[in-house]
Every structure is written in C-alpha cells, then in structure tokens.
TORDO-437224 format. One record per atom (N, C-alpha, C): residue number from 1; residue in three letters; atom name; x, y, z. Coordinates in Angstrom, 3 decimals, decimal comma. Layout:
REM TORDO-437224
<node i="NUM" aa="ala" at="CA" u="X" v="Y" w="Z"/>
...
REM end
This chain:
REM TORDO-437224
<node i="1" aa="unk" at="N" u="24,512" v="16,415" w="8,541"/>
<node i="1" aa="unk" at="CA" u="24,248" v="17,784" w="8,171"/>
<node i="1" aa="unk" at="C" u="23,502" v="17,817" w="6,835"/>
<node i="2" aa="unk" at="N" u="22,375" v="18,219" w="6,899"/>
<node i="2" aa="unk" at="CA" u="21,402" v="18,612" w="5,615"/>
<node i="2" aa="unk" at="C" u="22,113" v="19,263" w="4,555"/>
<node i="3" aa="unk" at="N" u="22,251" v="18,609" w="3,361"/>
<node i="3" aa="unk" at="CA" u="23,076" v="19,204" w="2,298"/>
<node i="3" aa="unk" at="C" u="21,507" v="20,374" w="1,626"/>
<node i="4" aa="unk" at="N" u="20,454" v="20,376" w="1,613"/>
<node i="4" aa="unk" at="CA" u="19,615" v="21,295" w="0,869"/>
<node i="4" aa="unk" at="C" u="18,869" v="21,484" w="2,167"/>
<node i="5" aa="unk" at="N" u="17,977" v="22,372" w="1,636"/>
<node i="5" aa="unk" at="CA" u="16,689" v="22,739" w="2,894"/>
<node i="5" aa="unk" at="C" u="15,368" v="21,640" w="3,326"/>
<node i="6" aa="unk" at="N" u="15,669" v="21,663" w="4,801"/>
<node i="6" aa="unk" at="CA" u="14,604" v="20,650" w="5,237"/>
<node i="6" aa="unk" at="C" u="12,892" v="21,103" w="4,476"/>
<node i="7" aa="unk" at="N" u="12,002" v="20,164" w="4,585"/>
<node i="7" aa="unk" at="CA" u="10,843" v="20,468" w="4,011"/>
<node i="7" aa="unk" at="C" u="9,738" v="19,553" w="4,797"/>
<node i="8" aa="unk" at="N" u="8,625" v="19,964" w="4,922"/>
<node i="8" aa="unk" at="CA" u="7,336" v="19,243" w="5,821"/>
<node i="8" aa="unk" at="C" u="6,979" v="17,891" w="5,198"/>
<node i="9" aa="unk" at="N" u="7,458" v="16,519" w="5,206"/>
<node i="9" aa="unk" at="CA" u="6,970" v="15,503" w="4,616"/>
<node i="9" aa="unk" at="C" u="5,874" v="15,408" w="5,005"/>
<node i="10" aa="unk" at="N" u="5,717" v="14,901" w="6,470"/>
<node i="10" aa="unk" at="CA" u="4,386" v="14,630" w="7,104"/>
<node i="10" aa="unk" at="C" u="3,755" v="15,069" w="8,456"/>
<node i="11" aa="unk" at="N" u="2,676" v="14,685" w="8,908"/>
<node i="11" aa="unk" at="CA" u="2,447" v="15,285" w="10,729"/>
<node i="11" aa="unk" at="C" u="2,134" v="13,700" w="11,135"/>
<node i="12" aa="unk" at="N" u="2,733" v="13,543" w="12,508"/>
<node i="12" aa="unk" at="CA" u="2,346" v="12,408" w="13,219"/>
<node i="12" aa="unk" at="C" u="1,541" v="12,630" w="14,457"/>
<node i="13" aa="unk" at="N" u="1,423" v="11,680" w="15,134"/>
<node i="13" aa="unk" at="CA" u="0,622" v="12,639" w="16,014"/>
<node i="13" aa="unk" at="C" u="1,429" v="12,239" w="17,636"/>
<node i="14" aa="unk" at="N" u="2,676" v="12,183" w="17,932"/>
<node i="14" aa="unk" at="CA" u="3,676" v="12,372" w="18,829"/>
<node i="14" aa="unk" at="C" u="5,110" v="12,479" w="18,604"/>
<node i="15" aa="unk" at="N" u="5,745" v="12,809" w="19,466"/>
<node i="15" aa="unk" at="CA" u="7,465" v="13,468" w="19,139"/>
<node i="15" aa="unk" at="C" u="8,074" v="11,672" w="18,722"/>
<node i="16" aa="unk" at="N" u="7,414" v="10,822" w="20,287"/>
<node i="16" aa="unk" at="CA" u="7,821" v="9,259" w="19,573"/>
<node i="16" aa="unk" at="C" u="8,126" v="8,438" w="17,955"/>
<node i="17" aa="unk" at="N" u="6,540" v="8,815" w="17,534"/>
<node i="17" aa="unk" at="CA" u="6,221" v="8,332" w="16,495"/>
<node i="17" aa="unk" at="C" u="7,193" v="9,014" w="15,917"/>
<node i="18" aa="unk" at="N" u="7,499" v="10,561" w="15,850"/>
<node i="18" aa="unk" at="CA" u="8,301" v="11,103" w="14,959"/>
<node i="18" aa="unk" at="C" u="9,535" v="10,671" w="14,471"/>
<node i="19" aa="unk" at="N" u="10,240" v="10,429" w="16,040"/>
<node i="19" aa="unk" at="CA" u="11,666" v="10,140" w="16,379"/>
<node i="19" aa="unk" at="C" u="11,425" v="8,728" w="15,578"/>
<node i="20" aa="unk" at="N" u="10,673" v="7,981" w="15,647"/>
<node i="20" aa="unk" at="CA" u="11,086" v="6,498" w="15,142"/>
<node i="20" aa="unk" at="C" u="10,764" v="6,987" w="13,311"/>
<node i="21" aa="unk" at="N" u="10,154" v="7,676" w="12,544"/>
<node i="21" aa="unk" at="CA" u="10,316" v="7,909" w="11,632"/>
<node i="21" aa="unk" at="C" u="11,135" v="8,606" w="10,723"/>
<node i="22" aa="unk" at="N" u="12,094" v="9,276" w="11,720"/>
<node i="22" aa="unk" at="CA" u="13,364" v="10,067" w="11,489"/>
<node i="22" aa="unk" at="C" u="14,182" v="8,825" w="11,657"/>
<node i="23" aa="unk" at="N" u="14,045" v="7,648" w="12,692"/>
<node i="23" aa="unk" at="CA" u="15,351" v="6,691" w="12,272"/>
<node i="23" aa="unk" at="C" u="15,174" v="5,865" w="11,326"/>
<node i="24" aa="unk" at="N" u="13,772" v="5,386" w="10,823"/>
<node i="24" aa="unk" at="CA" u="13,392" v="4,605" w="9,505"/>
<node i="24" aa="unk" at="C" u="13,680" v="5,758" w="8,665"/>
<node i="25" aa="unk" at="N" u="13,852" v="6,854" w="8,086"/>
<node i="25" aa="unk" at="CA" u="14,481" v="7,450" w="7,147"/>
<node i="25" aa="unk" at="C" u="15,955" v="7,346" w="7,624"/>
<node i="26" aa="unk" at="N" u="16,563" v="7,956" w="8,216"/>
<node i="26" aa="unk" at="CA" u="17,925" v="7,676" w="8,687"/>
<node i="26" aa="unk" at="C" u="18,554" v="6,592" w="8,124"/>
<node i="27" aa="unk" at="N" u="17,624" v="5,373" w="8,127"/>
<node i="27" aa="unk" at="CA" u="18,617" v="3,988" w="8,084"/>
<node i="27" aa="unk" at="C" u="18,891" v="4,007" w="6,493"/>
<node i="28" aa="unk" at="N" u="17,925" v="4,943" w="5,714"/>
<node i="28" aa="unk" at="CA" u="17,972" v="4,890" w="4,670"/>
<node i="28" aa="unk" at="C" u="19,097" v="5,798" w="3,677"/>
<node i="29" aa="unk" at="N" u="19,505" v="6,679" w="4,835"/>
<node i="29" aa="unk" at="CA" u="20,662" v="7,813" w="4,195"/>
<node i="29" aa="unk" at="C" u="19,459" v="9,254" w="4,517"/>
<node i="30" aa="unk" at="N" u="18,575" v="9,019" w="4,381"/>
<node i="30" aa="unk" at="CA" u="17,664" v="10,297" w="4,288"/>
<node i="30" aa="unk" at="C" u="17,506" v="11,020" w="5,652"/>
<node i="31" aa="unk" at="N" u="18,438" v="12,058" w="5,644"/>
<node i="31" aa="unk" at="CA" u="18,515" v="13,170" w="6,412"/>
<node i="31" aa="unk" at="C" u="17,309" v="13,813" w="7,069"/>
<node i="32" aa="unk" at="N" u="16,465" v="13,556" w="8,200"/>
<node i="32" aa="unk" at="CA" u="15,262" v="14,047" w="8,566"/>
<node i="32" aa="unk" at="C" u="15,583" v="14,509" w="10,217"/>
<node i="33" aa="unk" at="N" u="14,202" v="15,303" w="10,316"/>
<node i="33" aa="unk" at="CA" u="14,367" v="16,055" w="12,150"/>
<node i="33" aa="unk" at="C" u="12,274" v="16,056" w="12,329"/>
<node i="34" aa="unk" at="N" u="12,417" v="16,118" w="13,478"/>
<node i="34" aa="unk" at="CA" u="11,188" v="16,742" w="13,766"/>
<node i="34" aa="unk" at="C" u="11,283" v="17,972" w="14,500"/>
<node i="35" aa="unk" at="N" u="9,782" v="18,174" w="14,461"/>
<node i="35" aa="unk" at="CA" u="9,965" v="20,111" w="14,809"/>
<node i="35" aa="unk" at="C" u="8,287" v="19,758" w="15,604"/>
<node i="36" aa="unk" at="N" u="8,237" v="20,222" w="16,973"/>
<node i="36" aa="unk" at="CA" u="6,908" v="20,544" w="17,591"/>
<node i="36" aa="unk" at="C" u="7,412" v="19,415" w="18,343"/>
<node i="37" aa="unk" at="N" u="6,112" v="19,135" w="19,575"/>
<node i="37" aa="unk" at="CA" u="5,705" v="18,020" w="20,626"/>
<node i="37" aa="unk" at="C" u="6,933" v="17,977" w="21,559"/>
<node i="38" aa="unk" at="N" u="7,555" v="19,458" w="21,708"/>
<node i="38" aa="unk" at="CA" u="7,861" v="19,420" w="22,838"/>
<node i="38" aa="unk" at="C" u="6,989" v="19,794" w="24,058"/>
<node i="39" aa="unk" at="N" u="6,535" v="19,469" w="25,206"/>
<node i="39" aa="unk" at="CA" u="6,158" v="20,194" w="26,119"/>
<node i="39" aa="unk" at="C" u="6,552" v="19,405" w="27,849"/>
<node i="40" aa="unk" at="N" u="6,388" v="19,685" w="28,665"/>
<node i="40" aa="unk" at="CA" u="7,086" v="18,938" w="30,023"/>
<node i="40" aa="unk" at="C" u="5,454" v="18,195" w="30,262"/>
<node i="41" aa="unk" at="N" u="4,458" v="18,370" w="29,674"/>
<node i="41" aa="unk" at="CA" u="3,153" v="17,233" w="29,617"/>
<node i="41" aa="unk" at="C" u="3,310" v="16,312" w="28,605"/>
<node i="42" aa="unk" at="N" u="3,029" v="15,120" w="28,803"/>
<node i="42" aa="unk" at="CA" u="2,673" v="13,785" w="27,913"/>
<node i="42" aa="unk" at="C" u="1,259" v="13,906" w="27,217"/>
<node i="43" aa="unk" at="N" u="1,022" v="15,417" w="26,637"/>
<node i="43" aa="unk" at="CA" u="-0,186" v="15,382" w="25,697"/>
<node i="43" aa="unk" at="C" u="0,463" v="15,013" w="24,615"/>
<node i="44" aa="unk" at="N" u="-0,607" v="14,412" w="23,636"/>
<node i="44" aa="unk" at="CA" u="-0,191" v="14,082" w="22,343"/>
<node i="44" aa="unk" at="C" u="-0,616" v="15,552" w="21,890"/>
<node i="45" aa="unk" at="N" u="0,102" v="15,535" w="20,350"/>
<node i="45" aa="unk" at="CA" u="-0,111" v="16,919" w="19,649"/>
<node i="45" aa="unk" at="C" u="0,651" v="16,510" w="18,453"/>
<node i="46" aa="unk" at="N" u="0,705" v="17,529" w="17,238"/>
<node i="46" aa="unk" at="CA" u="0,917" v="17,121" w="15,767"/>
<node i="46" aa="unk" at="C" u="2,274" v="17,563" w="15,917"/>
<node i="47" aa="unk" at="N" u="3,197" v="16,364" w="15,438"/>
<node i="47" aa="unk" at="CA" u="4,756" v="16,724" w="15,341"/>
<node i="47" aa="unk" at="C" u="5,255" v="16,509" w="14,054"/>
<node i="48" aa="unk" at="N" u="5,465" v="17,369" w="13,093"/>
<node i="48" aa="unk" at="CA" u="6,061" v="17,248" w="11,968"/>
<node i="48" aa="unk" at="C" u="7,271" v="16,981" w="11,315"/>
<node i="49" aa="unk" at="N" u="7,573" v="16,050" w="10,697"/>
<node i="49" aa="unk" at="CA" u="8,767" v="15,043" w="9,987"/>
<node i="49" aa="unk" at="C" u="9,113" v="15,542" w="9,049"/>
<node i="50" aa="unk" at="N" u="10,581" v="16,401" w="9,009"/>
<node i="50" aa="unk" at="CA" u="10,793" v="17,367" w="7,785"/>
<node i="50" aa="unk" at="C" u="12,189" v="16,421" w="7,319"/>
<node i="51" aa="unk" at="N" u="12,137" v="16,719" w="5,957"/>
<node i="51" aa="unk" at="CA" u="13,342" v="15,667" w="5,100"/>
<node i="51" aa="unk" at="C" u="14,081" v="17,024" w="4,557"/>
<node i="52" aa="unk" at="N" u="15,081" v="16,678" w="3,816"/>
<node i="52" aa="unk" at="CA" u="15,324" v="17,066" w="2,979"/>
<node i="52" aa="unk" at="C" u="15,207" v="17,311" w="1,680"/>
<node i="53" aa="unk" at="N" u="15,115" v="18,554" w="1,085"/>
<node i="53" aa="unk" at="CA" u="13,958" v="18,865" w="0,249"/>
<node i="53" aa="unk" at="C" u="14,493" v="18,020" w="-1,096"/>
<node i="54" aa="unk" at="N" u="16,030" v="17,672" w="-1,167"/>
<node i="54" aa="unk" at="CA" u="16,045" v="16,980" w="-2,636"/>
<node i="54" aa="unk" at="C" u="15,712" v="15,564" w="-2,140"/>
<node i="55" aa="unk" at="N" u="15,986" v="14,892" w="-1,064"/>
<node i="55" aa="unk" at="CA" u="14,841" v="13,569" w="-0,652"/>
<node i="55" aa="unk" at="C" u="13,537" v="13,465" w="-0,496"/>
<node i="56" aa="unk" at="N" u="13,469" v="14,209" w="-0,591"/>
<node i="56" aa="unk" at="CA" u="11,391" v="13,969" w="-0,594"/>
<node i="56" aa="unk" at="C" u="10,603" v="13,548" w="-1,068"/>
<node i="57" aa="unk" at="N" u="11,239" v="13,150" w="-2,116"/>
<node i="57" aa="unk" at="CA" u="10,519" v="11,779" w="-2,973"/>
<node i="57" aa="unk" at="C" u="11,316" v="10,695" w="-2,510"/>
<node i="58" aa="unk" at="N" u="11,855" v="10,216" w="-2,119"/>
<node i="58" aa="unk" at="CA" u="12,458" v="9,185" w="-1,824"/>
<node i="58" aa="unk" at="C" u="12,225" v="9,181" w="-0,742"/>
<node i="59" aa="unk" at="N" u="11,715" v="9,938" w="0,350"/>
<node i="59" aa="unk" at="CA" u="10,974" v="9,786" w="1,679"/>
<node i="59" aa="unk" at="C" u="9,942" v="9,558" w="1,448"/>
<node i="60" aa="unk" at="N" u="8,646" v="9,795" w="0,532"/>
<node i="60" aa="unk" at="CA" u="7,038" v="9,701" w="0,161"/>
<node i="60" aa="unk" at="C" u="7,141" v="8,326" w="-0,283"/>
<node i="61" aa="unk" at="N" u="8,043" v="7,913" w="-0,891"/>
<node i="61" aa="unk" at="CA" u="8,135" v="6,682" w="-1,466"/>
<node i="61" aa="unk" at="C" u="8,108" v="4,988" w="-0,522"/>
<node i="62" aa="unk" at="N" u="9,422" v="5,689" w="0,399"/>
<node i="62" aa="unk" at="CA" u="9,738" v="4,469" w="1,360"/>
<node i="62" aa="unk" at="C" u="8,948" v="4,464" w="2,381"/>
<node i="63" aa="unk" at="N" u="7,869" v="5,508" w="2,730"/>
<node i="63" aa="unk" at="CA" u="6,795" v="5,667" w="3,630"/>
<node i="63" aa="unk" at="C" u="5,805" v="4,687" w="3,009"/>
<node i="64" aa="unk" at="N" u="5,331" v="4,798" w="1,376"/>
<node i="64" aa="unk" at="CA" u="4,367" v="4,272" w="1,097"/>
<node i="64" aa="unk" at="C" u="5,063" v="2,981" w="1,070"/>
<node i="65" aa="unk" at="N" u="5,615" v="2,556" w="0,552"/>
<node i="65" aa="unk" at="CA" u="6,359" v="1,341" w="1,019"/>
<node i="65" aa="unk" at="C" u="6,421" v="0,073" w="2,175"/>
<node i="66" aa="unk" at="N" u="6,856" v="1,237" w="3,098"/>
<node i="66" aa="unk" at="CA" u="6,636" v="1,000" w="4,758"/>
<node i="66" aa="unk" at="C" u="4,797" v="0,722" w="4,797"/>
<node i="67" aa="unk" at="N" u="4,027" v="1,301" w="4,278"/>
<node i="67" aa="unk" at="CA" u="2,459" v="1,229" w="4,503"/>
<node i="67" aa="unk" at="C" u="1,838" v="-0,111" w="3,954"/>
<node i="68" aa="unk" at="N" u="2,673" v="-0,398" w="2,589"/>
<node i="68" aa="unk" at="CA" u="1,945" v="-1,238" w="1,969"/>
<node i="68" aa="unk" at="C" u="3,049" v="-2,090" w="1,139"/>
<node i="69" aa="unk" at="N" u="4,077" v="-3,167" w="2,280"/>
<node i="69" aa="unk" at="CA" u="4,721" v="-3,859" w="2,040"/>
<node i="69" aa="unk" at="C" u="4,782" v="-4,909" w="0,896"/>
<node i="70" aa="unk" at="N" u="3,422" v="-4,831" w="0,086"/>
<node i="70" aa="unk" at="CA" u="2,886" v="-5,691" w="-1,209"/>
<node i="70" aa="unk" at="C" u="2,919" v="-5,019" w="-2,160"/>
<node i="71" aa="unk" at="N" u="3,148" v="-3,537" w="-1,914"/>
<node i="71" aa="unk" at="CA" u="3,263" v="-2,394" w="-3,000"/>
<node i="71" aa="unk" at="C" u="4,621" v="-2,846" w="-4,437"/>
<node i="72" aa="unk" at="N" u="4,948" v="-2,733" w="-5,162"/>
<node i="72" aa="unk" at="CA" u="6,013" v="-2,719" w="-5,971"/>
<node i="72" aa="unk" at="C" u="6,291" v="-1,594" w="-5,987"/>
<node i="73" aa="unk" at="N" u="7,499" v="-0,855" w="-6,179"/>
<node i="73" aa="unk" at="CA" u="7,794" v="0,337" w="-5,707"/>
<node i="73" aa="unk" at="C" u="7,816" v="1,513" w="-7,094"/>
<node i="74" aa="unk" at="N" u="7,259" v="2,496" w="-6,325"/>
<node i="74" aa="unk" at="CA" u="6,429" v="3,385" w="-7,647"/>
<node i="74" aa="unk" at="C" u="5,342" v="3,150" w="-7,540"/>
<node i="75" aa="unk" at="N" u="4,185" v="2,570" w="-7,013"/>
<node i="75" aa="unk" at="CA" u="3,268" v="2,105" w="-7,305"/>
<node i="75" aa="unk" at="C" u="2,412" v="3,534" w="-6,608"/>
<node i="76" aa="unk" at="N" u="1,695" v="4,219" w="-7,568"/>
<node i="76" aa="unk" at="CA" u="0,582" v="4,851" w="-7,357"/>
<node i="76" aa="unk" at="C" u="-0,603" v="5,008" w="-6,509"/>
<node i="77" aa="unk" at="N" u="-0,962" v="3,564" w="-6,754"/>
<node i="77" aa="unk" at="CA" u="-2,085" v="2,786" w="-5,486"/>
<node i="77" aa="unk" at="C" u="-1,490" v="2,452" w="-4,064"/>
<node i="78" aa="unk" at="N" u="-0,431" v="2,621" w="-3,829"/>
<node i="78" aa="unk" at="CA" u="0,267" v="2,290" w="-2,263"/>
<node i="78" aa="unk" at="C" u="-0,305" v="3,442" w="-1,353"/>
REM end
C-alpha cells in the first residue's frame, strides 16, 4: 500500500515492459503500478510506471543505474 501519492516516473512502450519494471522497483522496496496498455489486442501503446512520489528519486536513480551498470551511483552522466 502506497504510503504518499503515486507519480509518472516514466512511459514504456508495453504493459510487459511495465510489469517487469514495477518488479525491478519492487525488489527494491519501491512501491510502483502501471496505468494504460490495457486492451483485448496485442498492440503496443505507451504504458506509464508511476512510483511513489517520496521514491522518485530513488526510482530515477536505480533506473539510471539499471542503464548504465559502470555508472557510480549519483552519477549525472548515467
């Protein structure tokens, strides 16, 4: 249960991708959902990954992280 209000981290571009980025935050403690890419067709479409709004730096973070595994963390350039 979301202790503050969810907030738009990012858009992916399927409910999949979403769901697996809600459990890589998850594993982390960070409370996330997606919202959109429902439909009974297998079109892709933009599904958005909302956190919790006092995690949201700590979601932007472990994303860039996740992107650029050589990053040191904080790192600006990631």
């Amino acid at each position: 249960m979301p202790t503050s209000p969810l907030v738009p981290l990012t858009l992916v571009s399927s409910r999949f991708e979403g769901q697996v980025l809600v459990a890589r935050l998850g594993a982390e403690g960070i409370v996330a959902a997606v919202r959109g890419g429902e439909s009974p067709y297998p079109l892709p479409g933009p599904v958005e990954v909302l956190v919790e709004a006092d995690r949201a730096g700590d979601a932007r973070e472990l994303l860039a992280a996740d992107a650029d595994p050589d990053a040191p963390p904080g790192d600006p350039q990631a």
